[in-house]
N, C-alpha and C positions, 0 to 999 in steps of 0.2 A: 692561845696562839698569838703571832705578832702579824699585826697588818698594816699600812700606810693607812693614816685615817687625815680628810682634810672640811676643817669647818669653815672655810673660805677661800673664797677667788682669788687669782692672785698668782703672786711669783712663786718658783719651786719653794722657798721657805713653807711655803700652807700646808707642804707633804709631811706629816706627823708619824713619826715609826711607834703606834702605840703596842700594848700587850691587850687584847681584845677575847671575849668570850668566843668558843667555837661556834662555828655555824653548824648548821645538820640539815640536811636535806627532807623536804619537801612528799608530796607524792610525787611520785614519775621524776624524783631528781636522784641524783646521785653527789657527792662530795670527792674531790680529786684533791689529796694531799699534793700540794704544789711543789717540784720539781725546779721549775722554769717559768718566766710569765714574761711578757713580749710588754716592751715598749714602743710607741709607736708616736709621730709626732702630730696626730690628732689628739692624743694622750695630753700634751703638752696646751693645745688651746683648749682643750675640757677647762685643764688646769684654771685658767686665765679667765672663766666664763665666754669665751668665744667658740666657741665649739659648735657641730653641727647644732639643730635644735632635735629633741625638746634638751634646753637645759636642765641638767640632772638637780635634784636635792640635795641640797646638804646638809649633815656631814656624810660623807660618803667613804669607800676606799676605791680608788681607781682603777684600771685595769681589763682587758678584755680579752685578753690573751693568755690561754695557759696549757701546760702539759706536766702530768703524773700521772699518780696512781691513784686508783679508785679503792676508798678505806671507807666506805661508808654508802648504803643507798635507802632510796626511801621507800615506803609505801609504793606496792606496787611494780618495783623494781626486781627483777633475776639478780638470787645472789650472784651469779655466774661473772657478772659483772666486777663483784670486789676484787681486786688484786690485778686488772688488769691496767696496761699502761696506754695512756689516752691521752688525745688534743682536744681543746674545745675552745671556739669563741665564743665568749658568754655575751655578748650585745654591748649596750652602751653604756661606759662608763659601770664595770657592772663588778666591782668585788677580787680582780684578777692579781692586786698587789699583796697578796695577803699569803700568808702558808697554807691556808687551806682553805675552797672555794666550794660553791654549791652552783650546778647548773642542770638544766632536763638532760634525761639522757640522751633523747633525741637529737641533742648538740655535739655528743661526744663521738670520735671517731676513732675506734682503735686502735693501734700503730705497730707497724710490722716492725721485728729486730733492727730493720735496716735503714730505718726513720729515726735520728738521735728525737730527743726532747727540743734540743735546741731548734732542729730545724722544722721541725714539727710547728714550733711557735711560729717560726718567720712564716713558715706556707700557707699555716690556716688564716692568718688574719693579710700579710701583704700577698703569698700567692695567690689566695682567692682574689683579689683584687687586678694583679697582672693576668692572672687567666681572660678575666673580665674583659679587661683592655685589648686583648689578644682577639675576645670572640668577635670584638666590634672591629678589628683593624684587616680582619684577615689578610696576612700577609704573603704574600710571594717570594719568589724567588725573582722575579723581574723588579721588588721594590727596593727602593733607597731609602732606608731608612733613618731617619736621626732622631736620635733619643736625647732629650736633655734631662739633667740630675743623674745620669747614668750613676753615677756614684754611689749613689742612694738604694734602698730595699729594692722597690719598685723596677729604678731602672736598671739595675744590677739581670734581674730575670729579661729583662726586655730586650737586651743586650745580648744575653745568649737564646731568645726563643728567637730574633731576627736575625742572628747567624745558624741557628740550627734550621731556619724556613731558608735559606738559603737566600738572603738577603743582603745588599750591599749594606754592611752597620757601621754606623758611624756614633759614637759615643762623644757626648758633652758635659764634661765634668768641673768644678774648680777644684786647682789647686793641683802642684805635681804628684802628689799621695793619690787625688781619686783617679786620675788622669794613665797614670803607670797601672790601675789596679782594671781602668776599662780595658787597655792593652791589653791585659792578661785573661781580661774575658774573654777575650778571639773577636774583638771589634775590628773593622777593617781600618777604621782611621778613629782617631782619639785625640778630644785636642780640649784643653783650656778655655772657658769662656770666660772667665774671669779676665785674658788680657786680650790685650787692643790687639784688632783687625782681624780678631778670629773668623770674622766671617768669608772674608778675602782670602785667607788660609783655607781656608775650607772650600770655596770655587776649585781654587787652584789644584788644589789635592783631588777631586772631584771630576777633574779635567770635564769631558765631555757631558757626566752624569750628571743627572738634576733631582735633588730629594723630590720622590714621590709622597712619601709619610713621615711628619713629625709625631712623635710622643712627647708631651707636653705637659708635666708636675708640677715645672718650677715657676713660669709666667714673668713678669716683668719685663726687661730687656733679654732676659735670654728666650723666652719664648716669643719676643718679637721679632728677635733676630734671625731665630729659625725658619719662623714665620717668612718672612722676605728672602729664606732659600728658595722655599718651597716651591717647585716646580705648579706651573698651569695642569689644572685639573688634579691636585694633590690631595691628601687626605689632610685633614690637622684634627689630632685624636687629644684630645685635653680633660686631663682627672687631676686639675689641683693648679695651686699658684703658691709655691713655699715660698718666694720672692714677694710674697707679701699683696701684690695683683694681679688678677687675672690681661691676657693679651686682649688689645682691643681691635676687636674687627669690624670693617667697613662694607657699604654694600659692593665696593670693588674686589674686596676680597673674592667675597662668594660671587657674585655674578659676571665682576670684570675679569677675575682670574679664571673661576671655575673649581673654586678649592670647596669642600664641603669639611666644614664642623661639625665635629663630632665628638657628643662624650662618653669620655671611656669608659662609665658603671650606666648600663638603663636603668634609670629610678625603677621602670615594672622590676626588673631582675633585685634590685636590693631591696623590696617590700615583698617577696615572695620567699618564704622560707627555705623552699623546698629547691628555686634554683641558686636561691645562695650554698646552701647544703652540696649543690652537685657543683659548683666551682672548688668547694673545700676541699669535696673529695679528688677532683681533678688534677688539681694543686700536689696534692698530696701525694698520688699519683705518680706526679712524673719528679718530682723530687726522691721517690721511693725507685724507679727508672731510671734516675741519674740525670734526665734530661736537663730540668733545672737544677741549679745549686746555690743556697740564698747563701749570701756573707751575713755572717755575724761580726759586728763593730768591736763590742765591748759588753764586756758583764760585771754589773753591780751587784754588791748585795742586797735584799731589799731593804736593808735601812740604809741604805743609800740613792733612795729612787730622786729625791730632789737633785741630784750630783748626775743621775742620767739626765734627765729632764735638762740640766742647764747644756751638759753635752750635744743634746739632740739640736736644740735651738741654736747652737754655735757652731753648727753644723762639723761640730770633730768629728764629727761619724762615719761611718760608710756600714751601709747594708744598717741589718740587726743589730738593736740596742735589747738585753736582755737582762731582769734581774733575779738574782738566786736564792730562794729565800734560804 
């Protein structure tokens, strides 16, 4: 079979499209001929050795995201299982760039006619994660909500789970491509952070109303700037800094304001298998209900994953980056 293979840290060049022995499953694993496999821009600081820890070994094939068919199971395993069509997040850094993957079957979830592949991929690995965010922000119908990266996987769902709670949404995107595409999310107001005095447009637009909750991925100046909407007594819900750092908070924040920080994943919840499992399936869930609907960016083939990879960090993208083997 063909798989990215990379024996070094570094720029997408380290991404290697080799021809590699097949894998085969395990006890209690099963093998998913690869369909579809999720890119994702933690993928990309794996890449670079920045990545969460532990950092992985190498040589490796990257990938954590995928969806097919199951052609193979191991010891252990119901044949019952071959032939059916499944998502699985296989962990870290764990094999997912490849045509054909091996993971327990405990990981796998089946997928109803009405769940493409594609979307399959974006829900198990970013939906589970915007559920996440959802469980810790509980949202109203009396909240103001502003999302920054709205443009993005993440906050692409965030966007329509705080107009579907019936929530005042406000989408913060750059660039007039992500900006027209939050509109069409059903955000109430959408606007550019990328140019000057977005925040004064945003009062203004706002009239009376004052953000109750930010959603916060990007960090830097735009989640600073949010930050300084942020009405007295607000929520600031923060899972990430793609701007390269996190927002810096003071004890006037939390005590002079009354704003409580919060992060969007409980470390308990991502070290317990079982309620990462039931985000998956949640995720799953309401995408399969229509509720959310993740964008897909763009699809490479997989001997094109370095050429996502540079996409993803140059932020072309919007939603889902996915490649085919």
């Amino acid at each position: 079979m063909h798989a990215i293979r990379q024996y070094e840290f570094g720029a997408p060049e380290t991404l290697r499209y080799e021809e590699v022995a097949d894998p085969h499953p395990a006890q209690g694993q099963v093998r998913i001929a690869v369909s579809t496999a999720g890119v994702h821009l933690i993928d990309t600081a794996i890449r670079r050795g920045e990545g969460p820890p532990p950092r992985p070994e190498l040589p490796m094939t990257p990938g954590r995201e995928v969806a097919g068919v199951i052609d193979e199971v191991g010891d252990g395993v119901a044949d019952e299982w071959l032939g059916k069509r499944v998502v699985a997040h296989l962990g870290f850094a764990s094999g997912g760039y490849a045509e054909r993957a091996v993971v327990s079957v405990e990981s796998v979830h089946e997928l109803p006619p009405t769940v493409s592949d594609d979307v399959a991929v974006a829900m198990i690995g970013t939906g589970r994660t915007a559920t996440a965010i959802l469980d810790t922000a509980q949202l109203t119908s009396d909240d103001v909500a502003v999302i920054t990266g709205a443009g993005g996987g993440i906050g692409m769902l965030l966007v329509q789970a705080a107009r579907n709670a019936g929530a005042t949404t406000v989408g913060l995107a750059g660039g007039a491509a992500k900006v027209k595409l939050v509109d069409e999310l059903g955000a109430d107001i959408a606007l550019d952070y990328n140019e000057n005095g977005w925040t004064d447009r945003l009062r203004a637009q706002l009239g009376h109303r004052t953000p109750t909750i930010v959603f916060d991925g990007v960090g830097g100046k735009y989640g600073t700037g949010a930050l300084e909407l942020l009405g007295d007594g607000g929520r600031m819900v923060v899972f990430g800094w793609s701007a390269g750092e996190p927002v810096q908070f003071d004890s006037m924040d939390v005590f002079g304001r009354g704003i409580a920080v919060l992060p969007g994943i409980d470390r308990r919840v991502v070290r317990d298998r079982t309620s990462m499992r039931e985000l998956e399936s949640r995720a799953l869930a309401a995408a399969a209900e229509g509720d959310l609907k993740p964008g897909v960016s763009a699809k490479f083939a997989l001997r094109e994953a370095a050429e996502a990879h540079r996409a993803l960090e140059s932020r072309a993208t919007v939603g889902k980056v996915l490649l085919i083997p």
